[in-house]
C-alpha positions as CSV (number, residue, x, y, z in Angstrom):
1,X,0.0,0.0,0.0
2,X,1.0,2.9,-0.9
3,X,1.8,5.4,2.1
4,X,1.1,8.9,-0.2
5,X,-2.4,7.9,-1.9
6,X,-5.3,9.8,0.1
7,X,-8.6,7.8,0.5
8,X,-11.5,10.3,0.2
9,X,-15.1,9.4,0.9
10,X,-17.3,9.9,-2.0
11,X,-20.4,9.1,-1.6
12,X,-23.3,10.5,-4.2
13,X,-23.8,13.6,-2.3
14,X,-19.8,14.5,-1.5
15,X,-19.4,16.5,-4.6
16,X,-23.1,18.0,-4.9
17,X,-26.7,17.9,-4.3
18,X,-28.8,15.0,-3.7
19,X,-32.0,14.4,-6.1
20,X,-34.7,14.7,-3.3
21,X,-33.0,18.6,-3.2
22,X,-32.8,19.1,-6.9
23,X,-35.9,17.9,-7.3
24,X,-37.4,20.2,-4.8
25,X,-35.7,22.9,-6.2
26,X,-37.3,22.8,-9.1
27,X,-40.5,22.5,-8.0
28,X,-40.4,25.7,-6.5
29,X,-39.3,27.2,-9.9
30,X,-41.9,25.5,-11.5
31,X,-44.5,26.4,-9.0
32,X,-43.4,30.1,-9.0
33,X,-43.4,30.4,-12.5
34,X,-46.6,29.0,-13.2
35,X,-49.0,29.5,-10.4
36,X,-47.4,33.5,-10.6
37,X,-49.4,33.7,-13.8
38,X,-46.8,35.1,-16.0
39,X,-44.9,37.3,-13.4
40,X,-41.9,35.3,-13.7
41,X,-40.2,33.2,-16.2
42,X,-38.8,30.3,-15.6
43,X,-35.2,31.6,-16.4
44,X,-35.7,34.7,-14.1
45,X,-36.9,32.3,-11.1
46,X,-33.7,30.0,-11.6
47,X,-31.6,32.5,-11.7
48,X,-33.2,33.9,-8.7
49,X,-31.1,33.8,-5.3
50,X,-32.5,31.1,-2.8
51,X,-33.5,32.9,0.1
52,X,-35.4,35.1,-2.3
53,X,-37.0,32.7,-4.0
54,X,-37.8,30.8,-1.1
55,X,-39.2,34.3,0.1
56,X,-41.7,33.9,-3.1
57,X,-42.6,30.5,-2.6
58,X,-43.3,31.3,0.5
59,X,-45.8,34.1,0.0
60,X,-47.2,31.9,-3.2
61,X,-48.1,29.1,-0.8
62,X,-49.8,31.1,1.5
63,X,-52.1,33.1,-1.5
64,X,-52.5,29.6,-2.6
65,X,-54.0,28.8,0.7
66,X,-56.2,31.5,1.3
67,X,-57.4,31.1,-1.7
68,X,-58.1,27.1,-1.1
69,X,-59.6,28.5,2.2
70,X,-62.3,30.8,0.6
71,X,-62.9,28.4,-2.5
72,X,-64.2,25.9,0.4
73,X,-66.3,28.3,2.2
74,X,-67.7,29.7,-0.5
75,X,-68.6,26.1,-1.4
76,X,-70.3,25.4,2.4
77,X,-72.0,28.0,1.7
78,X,-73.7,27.3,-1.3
79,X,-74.0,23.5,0.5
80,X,-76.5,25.0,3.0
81,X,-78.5,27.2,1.0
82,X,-80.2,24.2,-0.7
């Protein structure tokens, strides 16, 4: 054995970013660039720098919600008038 040969661990995240991460990352670009209806492109969003676009995805998810959140009362409502 060689006393000058250095043994590094490499395992499939050592040398970048796992696939659940990627993947997640570019959901949020996706998300933000389609559910912004046409405020960002796709480009502009990937580009972007994390904590902003986390920022984004952020307030998107929460419009999203509220949204979901009136969308179902509306539709209780309607349910009890009949």
């Amino acid at each position: 054995m060689n006393p000058f040969v250095l043994t590094l661990p490499s395992d499939s995240t050592f040398f970048g970013l796992t696939f659940e991460y990627n993947q997640r990352v570019y959901d949020q670009i996706f998300d933000i660039s389609f559910y912004g209806q046409g405020g960002m492109t796709y480009s502009e969003v990937f580009e972007m720098p994390v904590n902003l676009r986390s920022y984004y995805y952020a307030k998107l998810a929460g419009i999203m919600e509220a949204r979901r959140k009136e969308a179902d009362a509306a539709k209780n409502q309607t349910g009890r008038k009949r």
